[in-house]
Residue, then its C-alpha position, 0 to 999 in steps of 0.5 A: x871338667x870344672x865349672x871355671x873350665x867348662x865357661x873357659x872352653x866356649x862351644x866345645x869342640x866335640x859336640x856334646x850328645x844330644x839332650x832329651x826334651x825335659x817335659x817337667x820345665x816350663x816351655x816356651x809354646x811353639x812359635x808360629x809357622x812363617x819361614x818358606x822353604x828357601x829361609x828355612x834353608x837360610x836358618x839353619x845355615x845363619x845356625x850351623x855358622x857358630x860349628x866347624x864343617x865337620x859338624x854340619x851334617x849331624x847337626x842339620x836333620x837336628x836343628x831341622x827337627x827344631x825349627x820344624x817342632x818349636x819355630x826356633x833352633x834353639x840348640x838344646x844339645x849345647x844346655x850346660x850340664x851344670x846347675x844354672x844360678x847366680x854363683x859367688x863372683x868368686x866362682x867365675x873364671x876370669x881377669x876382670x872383676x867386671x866381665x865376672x859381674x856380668x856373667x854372675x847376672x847372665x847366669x842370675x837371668x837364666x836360672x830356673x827359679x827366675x826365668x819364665x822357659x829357662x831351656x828356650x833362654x827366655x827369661x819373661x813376658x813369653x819371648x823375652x830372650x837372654x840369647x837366641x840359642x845356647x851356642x850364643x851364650x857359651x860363646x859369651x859366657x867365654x868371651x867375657x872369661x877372657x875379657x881384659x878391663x881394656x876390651x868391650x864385647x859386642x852383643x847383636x841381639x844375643x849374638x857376641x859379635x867379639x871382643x874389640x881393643x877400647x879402654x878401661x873407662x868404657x863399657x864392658x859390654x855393648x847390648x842392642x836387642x831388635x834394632x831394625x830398620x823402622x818399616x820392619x818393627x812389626x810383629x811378623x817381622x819379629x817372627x821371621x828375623x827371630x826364626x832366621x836367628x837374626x834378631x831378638x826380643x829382649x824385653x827390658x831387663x831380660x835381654x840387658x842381664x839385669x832381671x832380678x826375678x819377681x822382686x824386680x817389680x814388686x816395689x813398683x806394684x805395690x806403689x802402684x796399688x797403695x797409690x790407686x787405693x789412694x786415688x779413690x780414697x779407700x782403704x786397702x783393708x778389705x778391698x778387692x783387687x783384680x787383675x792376670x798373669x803369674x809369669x815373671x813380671x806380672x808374678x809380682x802383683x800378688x805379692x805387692x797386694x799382700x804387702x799394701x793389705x788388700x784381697x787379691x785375687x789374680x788369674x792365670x792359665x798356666x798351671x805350672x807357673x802357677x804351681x810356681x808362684x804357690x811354692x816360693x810363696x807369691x801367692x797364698x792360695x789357689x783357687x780353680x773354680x769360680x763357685x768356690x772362688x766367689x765364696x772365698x772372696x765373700x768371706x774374705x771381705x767379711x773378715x777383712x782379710x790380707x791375702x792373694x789368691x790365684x784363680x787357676x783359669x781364664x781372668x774373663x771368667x772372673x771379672x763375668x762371675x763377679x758380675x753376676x754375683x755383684x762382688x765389688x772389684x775396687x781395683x782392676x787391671x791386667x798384666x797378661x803378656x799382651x804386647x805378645x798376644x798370638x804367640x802365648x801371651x793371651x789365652x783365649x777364654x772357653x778352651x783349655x790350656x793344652x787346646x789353645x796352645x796347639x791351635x797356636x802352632x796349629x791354626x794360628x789364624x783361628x787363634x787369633x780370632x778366638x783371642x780377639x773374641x775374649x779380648x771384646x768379652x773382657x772389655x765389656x766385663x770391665x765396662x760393666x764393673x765400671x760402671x759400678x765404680x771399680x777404678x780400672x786402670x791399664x798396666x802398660x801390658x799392651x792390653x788397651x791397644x790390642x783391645x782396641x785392634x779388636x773392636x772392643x769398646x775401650x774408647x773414650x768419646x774422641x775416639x783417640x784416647x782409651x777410656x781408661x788410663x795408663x797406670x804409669x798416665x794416672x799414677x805412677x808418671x805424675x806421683x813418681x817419675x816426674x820427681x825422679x822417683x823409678x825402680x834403682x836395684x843393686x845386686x850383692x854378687x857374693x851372694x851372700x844374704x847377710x851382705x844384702x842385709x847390710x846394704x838393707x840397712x844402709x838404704x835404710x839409714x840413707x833414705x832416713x837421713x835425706x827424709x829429715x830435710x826433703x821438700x814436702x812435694x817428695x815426702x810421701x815418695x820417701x815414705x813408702x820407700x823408708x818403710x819398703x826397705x825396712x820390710x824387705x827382709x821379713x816380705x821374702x822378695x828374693x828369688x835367685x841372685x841376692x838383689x833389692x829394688x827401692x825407688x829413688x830419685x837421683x839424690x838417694x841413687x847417688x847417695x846409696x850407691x856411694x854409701x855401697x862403695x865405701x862400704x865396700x872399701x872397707x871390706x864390710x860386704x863384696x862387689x855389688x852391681x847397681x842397676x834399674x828396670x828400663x821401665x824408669x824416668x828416663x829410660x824408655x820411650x813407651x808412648x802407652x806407658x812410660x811417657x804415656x803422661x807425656x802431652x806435648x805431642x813428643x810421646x811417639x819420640x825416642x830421642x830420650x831412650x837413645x840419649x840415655x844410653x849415650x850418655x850412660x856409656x860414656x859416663x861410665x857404666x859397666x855395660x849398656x843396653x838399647x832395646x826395640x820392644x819391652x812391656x808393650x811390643x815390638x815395634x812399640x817402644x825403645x828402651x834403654x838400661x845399664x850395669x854398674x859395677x861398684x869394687x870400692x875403688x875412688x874411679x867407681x865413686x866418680x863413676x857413679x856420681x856422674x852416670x846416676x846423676x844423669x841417669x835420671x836427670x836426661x828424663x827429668x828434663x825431658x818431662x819438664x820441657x813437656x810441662x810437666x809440673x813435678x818435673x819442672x820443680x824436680x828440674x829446677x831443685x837438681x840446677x841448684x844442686x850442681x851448678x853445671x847443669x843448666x836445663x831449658x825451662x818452658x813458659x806456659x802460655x795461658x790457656x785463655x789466650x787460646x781460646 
């Protein structure tokens, strides 16, 4: 069968033969034990719904095995034969050029070189899901083959509900990820409607289609660390920034220090992602004992040298060696998966890899303990270094709040607050999404790179123009994006689908996207997709990140989130996507993306001028009613450029008043 007919069939109706368990790909670690006998029942049965009955009795002792082996049925016979990437849209079978956009980033997000355990559908962050099992995404894969631009395809958390009659200015596709009941958002709830195939994790942009490997949060990192050397008014030039985590997002951050020009050195256990990260060039070097890593560093700041280097072992480990040696951390923080601390995310520091991943499936209470145990080690490390005057800041990882559910001394004096700021508290909130400034991010689906260097160079040429009259207070947004761009090409950020991210406001998403379309018209480069990471200024409610700047009481809302992709579907996005859980938890956050498909048409340019505009300005107006001051002169800027947006402004009280 070709590829075209193989999409087309769906879940094949004679079962393929079962596939062996490849040990050579990264895997996701088996889940904990917590189904009873009765819901193991109720599993397989949830899982045997996609099959025809004659199919039940071979495939029972099979899906068995699994939830038995790795916690999950995952349906390793259904993995397609073919090679899993983001081909040409050309190459999708289909009657709508939008459904074939879809699938072409579906594929992008599943692809080996881009997700973090591609044979569990995962695609970062540990448990961050595409679909929950591979009857799930041939089901999909099928629909939106068939799909007409007169349908809009349904998806539960990873499940294609169906296809249903709606219109052509509707959405293609529906996705929510994890939506329960609020008295459910726990992490064990997670695990048992996970293990039942009911529910899933989609992380941000893994379960909404629109990850785009490491590069995704590239930008933002590397903002994040020119921005923090500013804070502490330092060059990055021989300075030492430490933080962990290799895997898909927090794979970013040594790239991002090599782009800023600092020494970075990154932990991380897993030595296959790490081994990963080497090959595509994500890291220079890799380090596996702390003598030999003390002396690099050393030698690295003697000579003032740019360079990334991965510690193949346990981040506690290092922050504590640099202690006792006396090296100064300038810059610190964490980007291991904490917002999924028992199941992968965190390793416990004085035990192996391998150890440490069969007392997670085995003895999951002991593990714990032994997390929270590092956990407390890591924090005093920090407290340590501190108190020497490294800026450490917290990475939207979760890593304070589970810190703290550990006892660890993480507090400030009022016992309510961290010690430590959010990055997105301290730099990224006011320095950037309060002027409208987030990770805007296209897609070139003709996968062809010199269609991705055009649009490049159209950015490029957008941004430079709109530099020539912005207001001082946006000046330096616009500079370190000008300067982003015109480095993209020779800093090598793409890994699978032919993407770029830049941050934009709402003023420089419009103009870029419609610069895209009508170059598009003219048949200078293909389709392209526009999208964002969740994780932007208006699309998340995340009360220890994305509103972590957010002080009028309303951070612990998610009004914003959920008026977003309201408002997104009707105002003429591709697909749209609601999420509990991204970055920080389960049950922590609510988060919101979408797609947009640009074809050169005049309904795309109407389209994008008017999703994009409120796309960003829902938050902006959010963070001005919370006194945000950025926000307020942002809010304010957008009412004098369209007359029909009219927004409340808040009156400040003074403060002696109060008093």
């Amino acid at each position: 069968m070709t590829f075209k007919e193989q999409i087309q069939q769906g879940i094949p109706p004679i079962l393929p033969p079962k596939k062996e368990y490849d040990p050579a790909i990264n895997h996701a670690p088996k889940r904990k034990e917590i189904l009873s006998a009765e819901e193991k029942k109720l599993a397989l049965k949830n899982a045997l719904r996609y099959f025809e009955p004659k199919h039940h009795a071979e495939l029972i002792p099979e899906f068995s095995e699994e939830l038995e082996t790795y916690g999950r049925i995952y349906m390793y016979r259904l993995r397609p034969d073919y090679k899993m990437y983001a081909r040409p849209i050309d190459e999708y079978p289909g009657k709508s050029l939008q459904a074939k956009a879809i699938m072409h980033m579906i594929q992008n997000n599943l692809d080996y070189a881009v997700a973090q355990h591609p044979h569990e559908l995962i695609t970062y962050g540990g448990n961050g899901a595409v679909f929950q099992n591979w009857a799930q995404y041939l089901l999909t894969m099928q629909y939106l083959s068939e799909m007409t631009d007169e349908q809009t395809l349904t998806m539960y958390s990873g499940h294609p509900m169906g296809l249903f009659p709606s219109h052509k200015e509707a959405p293609r596709v529906v996705v929510t990820n994890g939506m329960v009941i609020p008295n459910y958002s726990k992490p064990d709830d997670w695990e048992k409607m996970n293990a039942l195939g009911v529910s899933q994790y989609g992380q941000m942009t893994a379960g909404s289609y629109m990850y785009i490997g490491p590069q995704g949060i590239v930008h933002g990192t590397t903002i994040t660390v020119l921005n923090g050397f500013r804070k502490i008014k330092q060059n990055p030039e021989g300075s030492l920034f430490v933080t962990s985590g290799l895997g898909g997002m927090s794979g970013a951050q040594p790239k991002a220090g090599n782009i800023a020009g600092c020494i970075t050195v990154c932990a991380e256990v897993n030595p296959k992602i790490t081994k990963i990260r080497h090959e595509q060039g994500w890291i220079n070097e890799i380090v596996t004992s702390t003598e030999e890593l003390v002396a690099r560093v050393n030698s690295a700041k003697a000579k003032k040298e740019t360079v990334s280097i991965a510690y193949l072992g346990n981040v506690v480990d290092v922050w504590e060696s640099f202690d006792k040696e006396n090296i100064k951390i300038d810059l610190g923080s964490d980007q291991t998966s904490l917002h999924n601390p028992w199941a992968g995310g965190y390793y416990p520091v004085g035990i192996s890899f391998e150890e440490a991943n069969k007392m997670m499936a085995e003895n999951p209470d002991l593990f714990k303990e032994k997390v929270q145990e590092t956990l407390r080690r890591h924090a005093d490390a920090i407290n340590k270094h501190t108190a020497k005057g490294t800026y450490f800041f917290d990475y939207g990882n979760a890593f304070l709040l589970e810190a703290s559910r550990a006892g660890a001394d993480v507090m400030a004096e009022n016992n309510i607050d961290f010690k430590y700021p959010s990055y997105v508290q301290d730099i990224m909130g006011p320095m950037c999404f309060d002027y409208g400034f987030g990770p805007f991010r296209w897609v070139c689906t003709s996968g062809k790179p010199e269609h991705l260097l055009k649009t490049d160079a159209i950015a490029s040429q957008v941004l430079e123009e709109m530099a020539k009259t912005a207001p001082d207070e946006i000046q330096q947004q616009m500079q370190d994006n000008i300067k982003w761009i015109k480095g993209a090409q020779e800093n090598k950020l793409v890994v699978g689908s032919q993407a770029r991210i830049l941050y934009a406001d709402a003023e420089g998403r419009i103009k870029i996207a419609e610069a895209f379309n009508q170059a598009i018209a003219k048949g200078e480069i293909g389709a392209v997709v526009l999208g964002r990471d969740h994780h932007d200024v208006s699309g998340t409610d995340s009360p220890y990140r994305e509103t972590s700047n957010i002080y009028d009481g309303s951070r612990f809302t998610a009004d914003m989130a959920i008026h977003n992709v309201i408002g997104d579907s009707f105002r003429g996005a591709t697909w749209v996507s609601i999420h509990n859980g991204g970055g920080v938890g389960w049950g922590e956050v609510i988060n919101g993306g979408f797609g947009m498909v640009l074809d050169g048409s005049t309904e795309a340019s109407k389209r994008l001028a008017s999703m994009l505009f409120w796309d960003v300005n829902n938050g902006i107006s959010r963070r001005n009613w919370a006194r945000n001051e950025g926000a307020v002169f942002t809010i304010k800027r957008a009412m004098e450029v369209q007359p029909l947006l009219k927004v409340t402004i808040p009156n400040i009280v003074d403060e002696n008043l109060l008093s």
